[in-house]
SENULUM-288316 format. One record per atom (N, C-alpha, C, O, CB): residue number from 0; x, y, z. Coordinates in steps of 0.02 Angstrom, whole numbers. Each point is the difference from the previous one (the first is absolute). Glycine has a CB too. Layout:
     k     east    north       up
   NUM        X        Y        Z
...
This chain:
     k     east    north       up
     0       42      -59        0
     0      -42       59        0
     0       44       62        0
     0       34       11       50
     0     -126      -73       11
     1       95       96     -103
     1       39       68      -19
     1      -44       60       61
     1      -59       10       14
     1       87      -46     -180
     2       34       64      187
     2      -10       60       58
     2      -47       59      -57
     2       16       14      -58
     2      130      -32      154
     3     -205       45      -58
     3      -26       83      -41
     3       50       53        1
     3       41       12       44
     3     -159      -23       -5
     4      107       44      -97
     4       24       69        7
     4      -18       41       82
     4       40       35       31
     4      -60      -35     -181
     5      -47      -14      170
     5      -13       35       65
     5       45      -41       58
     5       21       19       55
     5     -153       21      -96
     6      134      -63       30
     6       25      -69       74
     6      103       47        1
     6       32       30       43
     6     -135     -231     -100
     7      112      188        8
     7       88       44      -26
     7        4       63       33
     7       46       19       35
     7      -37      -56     -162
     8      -64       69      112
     8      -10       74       39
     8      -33       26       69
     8        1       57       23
     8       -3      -47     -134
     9      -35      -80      143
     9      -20      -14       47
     9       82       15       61
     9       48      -38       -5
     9     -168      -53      -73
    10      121      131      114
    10       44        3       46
    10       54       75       17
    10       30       22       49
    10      -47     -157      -85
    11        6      158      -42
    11       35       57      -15
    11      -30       63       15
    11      -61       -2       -3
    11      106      -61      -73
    12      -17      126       92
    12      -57       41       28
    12      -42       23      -53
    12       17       -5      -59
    12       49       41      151
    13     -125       -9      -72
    13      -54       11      -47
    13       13       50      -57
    13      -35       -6      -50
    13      -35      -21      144
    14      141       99      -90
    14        5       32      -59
    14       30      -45      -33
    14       -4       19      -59
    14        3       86       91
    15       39     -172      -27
    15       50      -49      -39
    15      -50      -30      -42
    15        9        4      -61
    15       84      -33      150
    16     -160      -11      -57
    16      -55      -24       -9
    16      -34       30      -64
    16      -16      -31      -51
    16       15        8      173
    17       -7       95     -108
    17      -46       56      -21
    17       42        5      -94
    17      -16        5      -59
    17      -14       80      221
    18       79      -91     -126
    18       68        5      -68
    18      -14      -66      -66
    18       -5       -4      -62
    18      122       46      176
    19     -117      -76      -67
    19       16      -91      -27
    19      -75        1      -41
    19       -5      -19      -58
    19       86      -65      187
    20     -130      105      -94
    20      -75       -4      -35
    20       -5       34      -63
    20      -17      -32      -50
    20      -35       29      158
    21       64       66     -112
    21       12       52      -47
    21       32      -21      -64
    21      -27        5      -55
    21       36       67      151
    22       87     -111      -79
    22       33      -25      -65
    22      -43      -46      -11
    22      -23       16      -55
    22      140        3       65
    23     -143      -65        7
    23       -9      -49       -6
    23      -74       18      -49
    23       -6      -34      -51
    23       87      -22      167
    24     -129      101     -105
    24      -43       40      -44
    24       34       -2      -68
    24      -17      -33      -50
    24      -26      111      145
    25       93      -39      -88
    25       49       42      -68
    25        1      -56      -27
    25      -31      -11      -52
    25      115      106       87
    26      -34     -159        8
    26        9      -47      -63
    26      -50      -32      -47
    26       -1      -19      -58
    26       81       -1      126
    27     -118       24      -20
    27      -62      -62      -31
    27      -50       52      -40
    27      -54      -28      -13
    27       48      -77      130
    28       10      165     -137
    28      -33       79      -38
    28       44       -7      -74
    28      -23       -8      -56
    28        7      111      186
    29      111      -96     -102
    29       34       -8      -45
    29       -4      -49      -36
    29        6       20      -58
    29       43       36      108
    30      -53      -93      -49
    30        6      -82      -27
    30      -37      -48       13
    30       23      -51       24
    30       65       68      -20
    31     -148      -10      -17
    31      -52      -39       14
    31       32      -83        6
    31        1      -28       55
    31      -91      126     -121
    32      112     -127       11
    32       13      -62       18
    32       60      -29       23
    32       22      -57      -12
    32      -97       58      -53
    33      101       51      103
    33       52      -30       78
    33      -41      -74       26
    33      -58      -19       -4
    33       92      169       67
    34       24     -177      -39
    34      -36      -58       44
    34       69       27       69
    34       61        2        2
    34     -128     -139     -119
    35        1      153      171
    35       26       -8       48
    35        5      -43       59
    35      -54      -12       28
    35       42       90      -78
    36       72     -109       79
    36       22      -32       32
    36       40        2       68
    36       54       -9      -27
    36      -77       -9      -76
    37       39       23      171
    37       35        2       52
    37       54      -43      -23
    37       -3      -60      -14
    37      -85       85       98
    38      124        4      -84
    38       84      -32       15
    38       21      -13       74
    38       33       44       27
    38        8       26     -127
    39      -57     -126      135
    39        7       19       67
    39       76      -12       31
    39       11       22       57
    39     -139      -50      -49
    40      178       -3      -42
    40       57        6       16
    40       23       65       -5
    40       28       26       49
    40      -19     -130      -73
    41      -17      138      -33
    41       36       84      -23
    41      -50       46       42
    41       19       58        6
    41       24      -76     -151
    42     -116        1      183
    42      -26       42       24
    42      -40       53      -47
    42      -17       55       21
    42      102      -87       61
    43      -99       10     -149
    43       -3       38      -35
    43      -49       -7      -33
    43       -2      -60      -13
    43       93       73       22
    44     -163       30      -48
    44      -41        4      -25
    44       13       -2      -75
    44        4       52      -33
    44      -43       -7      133
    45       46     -123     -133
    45       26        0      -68
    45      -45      -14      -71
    45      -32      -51      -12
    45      126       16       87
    46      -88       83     -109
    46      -27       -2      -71
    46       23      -23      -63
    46       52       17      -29
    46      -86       58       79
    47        4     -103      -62
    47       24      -49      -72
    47      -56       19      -74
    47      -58       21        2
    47      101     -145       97
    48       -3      106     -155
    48      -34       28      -26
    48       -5      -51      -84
    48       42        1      -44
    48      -12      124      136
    49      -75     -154      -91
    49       -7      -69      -60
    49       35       32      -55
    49      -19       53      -24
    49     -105     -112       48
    50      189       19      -50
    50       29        7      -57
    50       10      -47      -38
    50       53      -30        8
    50      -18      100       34
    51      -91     -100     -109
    51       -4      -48      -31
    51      -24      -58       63
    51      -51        2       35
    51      142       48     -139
    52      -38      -98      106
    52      -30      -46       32
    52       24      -23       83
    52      -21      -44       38
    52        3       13     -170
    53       62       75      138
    53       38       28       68
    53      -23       61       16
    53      -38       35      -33
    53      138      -88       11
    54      -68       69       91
    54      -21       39       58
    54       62       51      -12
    54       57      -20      -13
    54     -126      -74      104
    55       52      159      -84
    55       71       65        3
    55      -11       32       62
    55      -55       28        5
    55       67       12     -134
    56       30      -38      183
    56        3       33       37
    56        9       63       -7
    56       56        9      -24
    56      -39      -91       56
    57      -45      130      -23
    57       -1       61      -10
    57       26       76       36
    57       32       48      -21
    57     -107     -129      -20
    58       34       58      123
    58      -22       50       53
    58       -7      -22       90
    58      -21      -57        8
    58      -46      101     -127
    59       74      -25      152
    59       -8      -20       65
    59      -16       71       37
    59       19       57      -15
    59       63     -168        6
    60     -119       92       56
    60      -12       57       61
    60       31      -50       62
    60       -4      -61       12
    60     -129      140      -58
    61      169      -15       81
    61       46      -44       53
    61      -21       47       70
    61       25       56        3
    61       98     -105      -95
    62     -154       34      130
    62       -5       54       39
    62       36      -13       81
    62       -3      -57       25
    62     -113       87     -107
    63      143       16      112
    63       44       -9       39
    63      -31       64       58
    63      -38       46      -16
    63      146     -106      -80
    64      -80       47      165
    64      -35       32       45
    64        6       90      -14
    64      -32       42       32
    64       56     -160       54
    65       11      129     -126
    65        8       86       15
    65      -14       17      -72
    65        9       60       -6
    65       91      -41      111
    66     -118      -46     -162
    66       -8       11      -58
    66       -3      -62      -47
    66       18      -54       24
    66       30      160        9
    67      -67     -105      -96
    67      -18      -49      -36
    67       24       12      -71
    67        8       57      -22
    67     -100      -80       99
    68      104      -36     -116
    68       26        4      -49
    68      -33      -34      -72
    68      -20      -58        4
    68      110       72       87
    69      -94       17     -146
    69      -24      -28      -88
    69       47       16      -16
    69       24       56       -7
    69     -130      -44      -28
    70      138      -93       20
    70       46      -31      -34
    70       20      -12      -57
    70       26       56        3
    70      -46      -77       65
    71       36        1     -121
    71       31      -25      -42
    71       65      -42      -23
    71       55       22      -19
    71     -124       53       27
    72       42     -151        2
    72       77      -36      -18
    72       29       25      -67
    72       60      -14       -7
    72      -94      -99       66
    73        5      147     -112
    73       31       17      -60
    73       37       76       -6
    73       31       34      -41
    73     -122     -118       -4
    74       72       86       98
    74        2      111       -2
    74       56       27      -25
    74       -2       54      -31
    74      -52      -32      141
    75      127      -65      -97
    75       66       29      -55
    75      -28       30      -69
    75       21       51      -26
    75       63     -152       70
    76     -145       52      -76
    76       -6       26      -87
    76      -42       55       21
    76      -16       32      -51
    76       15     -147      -39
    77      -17      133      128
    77      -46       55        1
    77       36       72      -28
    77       58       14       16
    77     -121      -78       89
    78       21      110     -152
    78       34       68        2
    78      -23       33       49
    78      -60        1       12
    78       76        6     -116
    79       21       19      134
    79       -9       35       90
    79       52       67        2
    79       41       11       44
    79      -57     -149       33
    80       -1      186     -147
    80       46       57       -5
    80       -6       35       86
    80       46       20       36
    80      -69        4     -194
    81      -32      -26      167
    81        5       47       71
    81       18      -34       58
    81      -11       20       57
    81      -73       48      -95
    82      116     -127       20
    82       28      -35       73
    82      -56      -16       69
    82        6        6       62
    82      109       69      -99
    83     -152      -90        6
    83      -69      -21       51
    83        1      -52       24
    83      -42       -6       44
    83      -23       54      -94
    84      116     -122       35
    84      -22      -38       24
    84       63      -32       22
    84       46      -12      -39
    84     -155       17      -18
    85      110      -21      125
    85       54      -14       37
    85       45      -83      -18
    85      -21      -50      -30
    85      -55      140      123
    86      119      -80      -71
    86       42      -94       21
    86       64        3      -48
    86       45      -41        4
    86     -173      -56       10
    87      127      157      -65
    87       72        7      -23
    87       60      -16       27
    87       22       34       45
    87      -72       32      -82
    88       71      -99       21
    88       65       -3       37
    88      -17      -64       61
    88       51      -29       20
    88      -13      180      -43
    89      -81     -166       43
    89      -49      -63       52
    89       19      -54        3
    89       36      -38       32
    89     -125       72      -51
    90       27      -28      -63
    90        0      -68      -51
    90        7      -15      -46
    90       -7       54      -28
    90      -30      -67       64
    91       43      -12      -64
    91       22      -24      -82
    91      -68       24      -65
    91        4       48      -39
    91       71     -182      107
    92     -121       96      -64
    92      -59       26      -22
    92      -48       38       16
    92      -21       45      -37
    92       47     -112       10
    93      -59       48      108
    93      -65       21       26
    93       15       98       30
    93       42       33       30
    93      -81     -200       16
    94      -17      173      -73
    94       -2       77       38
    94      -56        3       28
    94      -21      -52       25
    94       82      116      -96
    95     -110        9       75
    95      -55       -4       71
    95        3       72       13
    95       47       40       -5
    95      -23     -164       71
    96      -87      132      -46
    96      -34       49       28
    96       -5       24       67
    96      -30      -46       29
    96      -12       12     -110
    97       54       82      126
    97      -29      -32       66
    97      -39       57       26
    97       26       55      -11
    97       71     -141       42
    98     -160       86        4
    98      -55       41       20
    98       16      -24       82
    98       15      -57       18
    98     -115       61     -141
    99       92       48      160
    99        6       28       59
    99      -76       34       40
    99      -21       56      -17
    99      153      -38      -38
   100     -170      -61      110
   100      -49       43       31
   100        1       65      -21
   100       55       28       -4
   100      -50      -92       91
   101      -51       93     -100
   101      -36       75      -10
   101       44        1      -87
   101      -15       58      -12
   101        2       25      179
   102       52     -103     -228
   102       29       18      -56
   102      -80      -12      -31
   102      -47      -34       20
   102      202        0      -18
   103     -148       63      -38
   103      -66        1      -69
   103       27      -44      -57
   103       55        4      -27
   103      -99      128       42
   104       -8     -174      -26
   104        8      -53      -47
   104        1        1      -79
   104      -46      -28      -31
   104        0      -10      126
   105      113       81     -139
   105        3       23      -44
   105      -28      -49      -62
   105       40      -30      -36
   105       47      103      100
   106     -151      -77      -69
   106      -39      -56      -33
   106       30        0      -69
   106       15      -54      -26
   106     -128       66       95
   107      123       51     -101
   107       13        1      -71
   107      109      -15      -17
   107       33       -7      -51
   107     -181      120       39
   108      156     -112       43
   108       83       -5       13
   108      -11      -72        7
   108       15      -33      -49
   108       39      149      116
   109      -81     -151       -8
   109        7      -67       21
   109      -22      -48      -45
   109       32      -52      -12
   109      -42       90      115
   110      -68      -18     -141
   110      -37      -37      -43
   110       36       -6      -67
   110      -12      -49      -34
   110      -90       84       94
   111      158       25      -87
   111       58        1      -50
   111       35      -52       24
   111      -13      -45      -39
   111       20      161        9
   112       20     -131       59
   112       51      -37       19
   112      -13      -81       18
   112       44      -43        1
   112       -3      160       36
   113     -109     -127      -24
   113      -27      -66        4
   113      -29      -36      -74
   113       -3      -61      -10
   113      -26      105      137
   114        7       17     -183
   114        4       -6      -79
   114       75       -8      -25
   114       12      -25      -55
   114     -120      102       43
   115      137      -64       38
   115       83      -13      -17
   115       28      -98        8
   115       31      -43      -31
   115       -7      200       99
   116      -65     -145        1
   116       43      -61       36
   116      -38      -58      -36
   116       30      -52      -14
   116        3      104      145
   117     -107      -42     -148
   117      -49      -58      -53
   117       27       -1      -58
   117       -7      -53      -29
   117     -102       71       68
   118      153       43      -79
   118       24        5      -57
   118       43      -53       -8
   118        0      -43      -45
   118      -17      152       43
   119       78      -97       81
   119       63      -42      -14
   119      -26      -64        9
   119       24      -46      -33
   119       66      124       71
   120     -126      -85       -7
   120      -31      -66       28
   120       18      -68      -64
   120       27      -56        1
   120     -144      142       74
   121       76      -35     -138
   121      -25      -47      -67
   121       52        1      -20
   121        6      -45      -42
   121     -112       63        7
   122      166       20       43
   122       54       -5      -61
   122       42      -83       12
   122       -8      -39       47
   122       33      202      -49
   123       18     -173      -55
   123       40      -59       37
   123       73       26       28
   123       19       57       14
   123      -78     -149      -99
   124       96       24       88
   124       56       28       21
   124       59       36      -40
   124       48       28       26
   124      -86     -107       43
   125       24       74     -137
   125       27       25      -44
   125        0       66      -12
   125       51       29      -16
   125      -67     -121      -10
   126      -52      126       33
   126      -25       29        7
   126        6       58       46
   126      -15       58      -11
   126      -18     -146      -38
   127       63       54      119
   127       -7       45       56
   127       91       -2        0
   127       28       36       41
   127     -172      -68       39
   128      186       -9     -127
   128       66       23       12
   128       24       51      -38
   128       44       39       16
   128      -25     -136       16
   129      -64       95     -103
   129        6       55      -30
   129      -20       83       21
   129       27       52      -20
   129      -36     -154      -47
   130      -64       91      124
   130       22       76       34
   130       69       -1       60
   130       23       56       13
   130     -172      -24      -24
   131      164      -59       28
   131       45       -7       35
   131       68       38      -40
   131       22       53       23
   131      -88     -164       33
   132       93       83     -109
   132       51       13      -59
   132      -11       58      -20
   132       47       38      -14
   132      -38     -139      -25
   133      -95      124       31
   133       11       74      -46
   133       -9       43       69
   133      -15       57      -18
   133      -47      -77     -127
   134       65       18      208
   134       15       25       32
   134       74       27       23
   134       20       58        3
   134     -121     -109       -4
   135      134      -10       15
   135       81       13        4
   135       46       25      -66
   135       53       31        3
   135      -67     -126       85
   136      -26       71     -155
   136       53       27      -36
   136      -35      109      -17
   136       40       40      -24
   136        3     -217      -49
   137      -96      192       87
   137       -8       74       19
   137       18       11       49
   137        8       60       13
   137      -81      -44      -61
   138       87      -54       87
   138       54       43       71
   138       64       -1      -17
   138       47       13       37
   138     -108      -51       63
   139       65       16     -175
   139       89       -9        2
   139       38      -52       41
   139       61       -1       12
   139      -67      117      -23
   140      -58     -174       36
   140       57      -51       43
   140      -11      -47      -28
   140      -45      -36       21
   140       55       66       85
   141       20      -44     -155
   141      -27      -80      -32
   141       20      -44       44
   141       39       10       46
   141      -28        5     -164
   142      -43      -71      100
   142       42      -53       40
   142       54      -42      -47
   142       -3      -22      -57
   142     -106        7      140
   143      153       14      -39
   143       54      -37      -40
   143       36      -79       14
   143       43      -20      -39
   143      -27      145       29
């Protein structure tokens, strides 16, 4: 029996709660056919997203006692000229959002970026090394 999305957020204080309810709106507004799931080892509210005949991980809401987080295991390919989305330098791929009691829930910024993450979702891997490549070789860092 798979844990609820409420049961995950069950414990956290109520603006964390208040937070977790809200993304969790966005995602399922943004992307109607998310399938959402509890990750209960990662703690994490995880979205997948049917590609052909497999599952793409996409998105997670992670919420933690002093603030909460919308995730992305793909977020390196993201274009993020204004530096919005944290873990540079972290992690390898995943980046993320993070909303803080009383922050306002920048629906149209966040809901961009969750159309991004369904985008990369579908691509393959070929696909996602090639933004990778035309990234480094416009920074002038090819790889060598």
């Amino acid at each position: 029996m798979s844990l609820p999305p409420e049961a995950l957020l069950d414990g956290y204080p109520e603006p964390i709660v208040d937070l977790g309810e809200r993304l969790r709106a966005l995602v399922q507004a943004t992307i109607p056919g998310a399938i959402e799931a509890v990750r209960p080892g990662w703690r994490v509210i995880g979205y997948d997203l049917a590609v052909g005949r497999r599952t793409a991980f996409f998105a997670w809401i992670m919420p933690q006692a002093v603030h909460i987080h919308l995730g992305f295991p793909q977020g390196v390919l993201f274009d993020d000229p204004d530096r919005r989305l944290a873990g540079v330098g972290e992690t390898k791929r995943a980046r993320w959002l993070t909303l803080a009691p009383g922050d306002r829930l920048p629906t149209a910024l966040y809901a961009g970026f969750l159309r991004e993450a369904a985008r990369i979702a579908g691509l393959s891997s070929a696909e996602k090394g090639l933004i990778l490549l035309d990234r480094e070789l416009r920074a002038g860092r090819p790889d060598t």
